[in-house]
C-alpha positions as CSV (number, residue, x, y, z in Angstrom):
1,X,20.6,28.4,51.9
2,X,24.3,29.0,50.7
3,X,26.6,26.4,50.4
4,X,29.7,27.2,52.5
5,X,33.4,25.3,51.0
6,X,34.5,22.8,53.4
7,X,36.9,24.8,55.8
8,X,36.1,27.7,54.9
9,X,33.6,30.5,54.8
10,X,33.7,30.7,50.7
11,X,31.8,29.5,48.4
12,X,34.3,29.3,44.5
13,X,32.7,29.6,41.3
14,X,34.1,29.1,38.3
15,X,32.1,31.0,35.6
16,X,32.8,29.7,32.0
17,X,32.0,32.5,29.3
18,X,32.6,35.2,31.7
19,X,32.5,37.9,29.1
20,X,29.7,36.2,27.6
21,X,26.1,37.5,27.8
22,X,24.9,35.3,30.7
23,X,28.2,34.8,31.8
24,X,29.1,38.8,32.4
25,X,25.8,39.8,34.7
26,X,26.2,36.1,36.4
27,X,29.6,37.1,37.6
28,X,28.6,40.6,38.5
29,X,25.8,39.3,41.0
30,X,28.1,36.7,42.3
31,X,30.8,39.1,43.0
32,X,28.4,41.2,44.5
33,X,27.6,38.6,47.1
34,X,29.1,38.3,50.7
35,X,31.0,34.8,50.8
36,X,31.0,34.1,47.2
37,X,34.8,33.8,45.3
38,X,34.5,34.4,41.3
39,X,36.6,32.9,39.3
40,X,36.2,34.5,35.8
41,X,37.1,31.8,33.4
42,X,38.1,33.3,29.7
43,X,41.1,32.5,27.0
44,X,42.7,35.8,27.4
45,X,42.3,36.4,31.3
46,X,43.8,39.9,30.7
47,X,40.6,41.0,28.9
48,X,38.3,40.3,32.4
49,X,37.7,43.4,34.0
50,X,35.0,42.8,36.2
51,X,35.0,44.5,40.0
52,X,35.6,41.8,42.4
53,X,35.9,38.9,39.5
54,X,39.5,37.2,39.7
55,X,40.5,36.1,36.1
56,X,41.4,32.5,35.2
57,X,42.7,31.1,31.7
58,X,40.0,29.0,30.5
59,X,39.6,27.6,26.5
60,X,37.8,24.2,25.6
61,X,41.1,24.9,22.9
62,X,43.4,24.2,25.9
63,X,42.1,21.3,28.6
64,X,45.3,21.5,29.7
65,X,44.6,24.1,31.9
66,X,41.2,23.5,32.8
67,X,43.0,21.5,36.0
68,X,44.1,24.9,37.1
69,X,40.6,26.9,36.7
70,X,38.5,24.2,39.0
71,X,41.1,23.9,41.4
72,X,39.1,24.3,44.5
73,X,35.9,25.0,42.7
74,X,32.7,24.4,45.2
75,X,30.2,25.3,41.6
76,X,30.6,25.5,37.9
77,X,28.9,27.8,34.9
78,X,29.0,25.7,31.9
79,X,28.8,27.6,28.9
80,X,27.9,25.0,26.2
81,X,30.5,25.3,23.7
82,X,28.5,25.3,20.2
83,X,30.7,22.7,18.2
84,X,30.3,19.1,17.4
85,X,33.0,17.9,20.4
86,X,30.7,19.3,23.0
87,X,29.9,16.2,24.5
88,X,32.9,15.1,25.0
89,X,34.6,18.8,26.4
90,X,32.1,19.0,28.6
91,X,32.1,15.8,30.3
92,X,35.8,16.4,30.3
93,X,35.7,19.7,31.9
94,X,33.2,18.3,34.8
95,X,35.4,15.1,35.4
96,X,38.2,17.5,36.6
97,X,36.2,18.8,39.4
98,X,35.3,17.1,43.0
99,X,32.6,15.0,42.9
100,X,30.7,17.5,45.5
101,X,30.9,20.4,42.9
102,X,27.6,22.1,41.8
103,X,27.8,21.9,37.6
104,X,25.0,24.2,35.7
105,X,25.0,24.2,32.4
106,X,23.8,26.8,30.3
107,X,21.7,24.5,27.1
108,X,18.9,25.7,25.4
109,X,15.5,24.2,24.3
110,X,17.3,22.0,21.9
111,X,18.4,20.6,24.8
112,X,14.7,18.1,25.1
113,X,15.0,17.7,21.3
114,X,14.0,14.4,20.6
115,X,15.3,13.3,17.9
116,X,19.0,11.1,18.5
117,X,20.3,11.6,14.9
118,X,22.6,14.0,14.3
119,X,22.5,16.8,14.8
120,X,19.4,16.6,16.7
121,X,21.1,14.4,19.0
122,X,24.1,16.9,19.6
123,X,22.4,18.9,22.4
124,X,21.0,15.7,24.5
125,X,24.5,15.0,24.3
126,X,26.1,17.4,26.2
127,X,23.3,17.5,28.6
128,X,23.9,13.3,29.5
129,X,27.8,14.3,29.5
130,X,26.6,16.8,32.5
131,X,23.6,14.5,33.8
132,X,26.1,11.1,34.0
133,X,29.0,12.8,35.9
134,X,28.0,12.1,39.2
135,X,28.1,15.8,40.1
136,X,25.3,17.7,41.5
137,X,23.7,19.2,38.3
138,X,21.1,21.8,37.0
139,X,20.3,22.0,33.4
140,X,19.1,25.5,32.5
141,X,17.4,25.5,28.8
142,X,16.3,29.6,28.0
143,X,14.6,30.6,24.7
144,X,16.5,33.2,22.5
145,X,18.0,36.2,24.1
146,X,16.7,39.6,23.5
147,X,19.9,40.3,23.3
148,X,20.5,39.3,19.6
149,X,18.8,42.4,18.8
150,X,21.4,45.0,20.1
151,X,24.4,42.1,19.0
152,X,26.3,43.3,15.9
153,X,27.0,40.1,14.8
154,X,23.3,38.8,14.9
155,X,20.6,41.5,14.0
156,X,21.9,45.0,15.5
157,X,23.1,46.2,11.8
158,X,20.1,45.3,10.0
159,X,17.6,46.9,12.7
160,X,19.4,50.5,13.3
161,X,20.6,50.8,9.0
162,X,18.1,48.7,7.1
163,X,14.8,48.9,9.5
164,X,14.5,45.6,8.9
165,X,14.3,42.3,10.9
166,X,14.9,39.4,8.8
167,X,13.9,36.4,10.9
168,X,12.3,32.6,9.5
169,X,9.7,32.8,12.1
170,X,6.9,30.9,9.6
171,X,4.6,33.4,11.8
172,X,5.4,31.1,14.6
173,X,5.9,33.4,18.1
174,X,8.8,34.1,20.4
175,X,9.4,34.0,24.4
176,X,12.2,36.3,24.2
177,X,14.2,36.1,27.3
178,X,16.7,38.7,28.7
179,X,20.2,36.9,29.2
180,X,20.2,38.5,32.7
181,X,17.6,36.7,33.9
182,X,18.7,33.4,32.5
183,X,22.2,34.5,34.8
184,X,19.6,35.0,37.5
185,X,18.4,31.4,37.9
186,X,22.0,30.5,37.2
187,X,23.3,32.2,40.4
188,X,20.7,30.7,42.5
189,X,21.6,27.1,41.4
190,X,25.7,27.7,41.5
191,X,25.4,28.9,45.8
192,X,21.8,27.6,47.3
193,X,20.2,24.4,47.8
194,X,16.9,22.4,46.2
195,X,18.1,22.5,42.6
196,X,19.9,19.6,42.0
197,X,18.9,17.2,39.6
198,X,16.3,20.2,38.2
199,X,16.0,21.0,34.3
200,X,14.6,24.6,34.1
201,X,12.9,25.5,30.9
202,X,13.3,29.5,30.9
203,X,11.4,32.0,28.9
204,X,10.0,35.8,29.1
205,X,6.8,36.9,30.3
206,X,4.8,36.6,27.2
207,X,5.2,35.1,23.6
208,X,5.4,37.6,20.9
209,X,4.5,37.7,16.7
210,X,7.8,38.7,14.5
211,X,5.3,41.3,13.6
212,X,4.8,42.6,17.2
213,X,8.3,42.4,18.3
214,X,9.4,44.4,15.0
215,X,6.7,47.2,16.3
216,X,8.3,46.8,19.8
217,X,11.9,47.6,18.1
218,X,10.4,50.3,16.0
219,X,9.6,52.4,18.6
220,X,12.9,51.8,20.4
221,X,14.5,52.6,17.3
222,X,12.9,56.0,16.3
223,X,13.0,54.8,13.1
224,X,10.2,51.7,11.4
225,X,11.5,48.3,11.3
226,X,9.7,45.8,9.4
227,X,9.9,41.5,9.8
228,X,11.3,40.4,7.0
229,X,10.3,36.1,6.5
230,X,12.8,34.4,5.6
231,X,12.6,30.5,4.4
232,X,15.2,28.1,6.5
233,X,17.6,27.7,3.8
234,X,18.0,31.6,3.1
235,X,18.6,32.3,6.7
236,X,21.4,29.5,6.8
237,X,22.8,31.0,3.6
238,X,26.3,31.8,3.9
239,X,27.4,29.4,6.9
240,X,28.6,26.2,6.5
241,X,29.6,22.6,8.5
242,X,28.1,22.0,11.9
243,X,27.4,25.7,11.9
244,X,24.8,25.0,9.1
245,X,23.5,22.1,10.4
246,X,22.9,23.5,13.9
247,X,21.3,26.5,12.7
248,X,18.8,24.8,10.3
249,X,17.9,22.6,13.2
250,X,17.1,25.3,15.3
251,X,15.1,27.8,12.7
252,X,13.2,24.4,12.1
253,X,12.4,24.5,15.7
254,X,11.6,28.2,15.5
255,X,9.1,27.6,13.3
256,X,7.0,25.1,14.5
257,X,6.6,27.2,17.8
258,X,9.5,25.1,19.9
259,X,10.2,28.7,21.2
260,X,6.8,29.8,22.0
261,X,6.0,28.3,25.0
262,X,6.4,30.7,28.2
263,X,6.8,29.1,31.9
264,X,6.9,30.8,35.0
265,X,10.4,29.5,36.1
266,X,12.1,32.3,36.5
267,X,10.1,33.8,38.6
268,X,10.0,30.5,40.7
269,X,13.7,30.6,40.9
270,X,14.3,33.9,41.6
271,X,11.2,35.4,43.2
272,X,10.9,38.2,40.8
273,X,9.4,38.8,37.5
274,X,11.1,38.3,34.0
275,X,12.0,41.1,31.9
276,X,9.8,42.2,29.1
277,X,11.2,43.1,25.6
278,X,10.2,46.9,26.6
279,X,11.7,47.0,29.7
280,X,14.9,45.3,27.7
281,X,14.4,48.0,24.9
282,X,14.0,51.0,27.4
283,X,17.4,50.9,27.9
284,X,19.1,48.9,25.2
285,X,17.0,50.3,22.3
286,X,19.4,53.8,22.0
287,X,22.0,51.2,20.3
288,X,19.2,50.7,17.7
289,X,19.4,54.1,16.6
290,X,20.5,55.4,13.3
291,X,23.6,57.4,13.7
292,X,24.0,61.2,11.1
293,X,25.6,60.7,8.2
């Protein structure tokens, strides 16, 4: 069932991230959707070009303005900002919203991480900060995005000029999810009923070797591409500060399988089927390609 404002015939969402890549499709299928008002939250609003999205100014850099972007909010994406303050934005960000507002935030399998030192205790964090408000909440936690393989800025270069993907697997497997489906589940927690209170641990349909998933890119490519091992400290080469810390926590997760583990939730959620890397790569794979030199 939708949730319908009070006086109105509108359900408001705030979306967080907007240009992100759950964030992007999540507002997409919103807008999309009879009785459902996206707001597109992002720190240049003039940069939100998405049909039927109305752009807000929204930076955990500026809380000043986050009174504005809730404003009549009935739901919330949270987009987990990766730096140590999180905890604290976050529950900041929620407390300006009406105590009847729908809050999902987007953590990841660090999320359940044991451990409470930091900066193992860093994701719990900002999941309490969301679980203690008082607000109606959902906790989504997905595995990697297949994205990351078409991203420049994560493993797009090295795949389409190298052939290579250098990844510190320790030949542990991967549940790679595709971010659109994670924005899937989001959707249905933001506007219906029955997921309050509900952690949803999100994967893709099967768990795949480095190996395997390198074969998988291969073909997409046109080109071979190899896994390249890599220990923990020479994939965290180069980055420094929290950045370092949170990375080494997670390849140290990576590798003792924390992202192997495939559930059935999306399909729950949604009622259809997750994506599998070659449906991802069937149409994402052409940006894998070698251009002429």
């Amino acid at each position: 069932m939708q949730r319908k404002s009070t006086g109105n015939d509108v359900t408001r969402v705030l979306v967080t991230g907007v240009r992100g890549k759950t964030g992007l499709p999540l507002a997409e299928s919103l807008a999309a959707r009879q009785g459902v008002e996206v707001l597109g939250g992002s720190g240049d609003p003039s940069t939100v070009g998405i049909d039927g999205v109305h752009p807000v100014a929204f930076s955990w850099d500026e809380p000043a303005g986050w009174a504005t972007a809730t404003d009549g909010v009935d739901a919330v994406y949270v987009v987990r900002p990766d730096r140590p303050d999180a905890p604290e934005l976050v529950g900041a960000l929620v407390a300006q919203t009406s105590p009847s507002t729908r809050v999902v935030l987007l953590s990841d399998k660090d999320g359940g991480h044991p451990g409470s030192d930091y900066p193992a205790g860093w994701a719990p964090s900002v999941e309490r900060a969301v679980r203690g408000s008082g607000r109606p909440w959902t906790i989504l936690r997905p595995g990697w995005f297949m994205q990351v393989f078409t991203d420049p800025r994560f493993y797009r270069h090295q795949i389409a000029d190298s052939g290579e993907l250098p990844f510190p697997s320790g030949g542990a497997e991967m549940a790679w999810i595709d971010a659109r489906d994670i924005a899937a589940v989001a959707g249905r927690a933001l506007i219906e009923d029955g997921h309050a209170g509900r952690t949803y641990e999100l994967s893709g349909p099967v768990s795949l070797s480095l190996p395997r998933t390198a074969e998988l890119l291969s073909d997409a490519a046109g080109h071979p591409v190899v896994h390249r091992d890599l220990t923990v400290d020479e994939a965290v080469a180069g980055t420094e500060g929290f950045e370092r810390d949170l990375n080494r926590l997670t390849f140290e997760r990576v590798r003792a399988g924390g992202f192997a583990v495939v559930t059935d939730t999306v399909a729950r959620v949604t009622g259809a089927a997750p994506r599998t890397l070659e449906d991802f790569l069937s149409a994402s794979g052409p940006a894998l390609r070698r251009t002429s030199r």
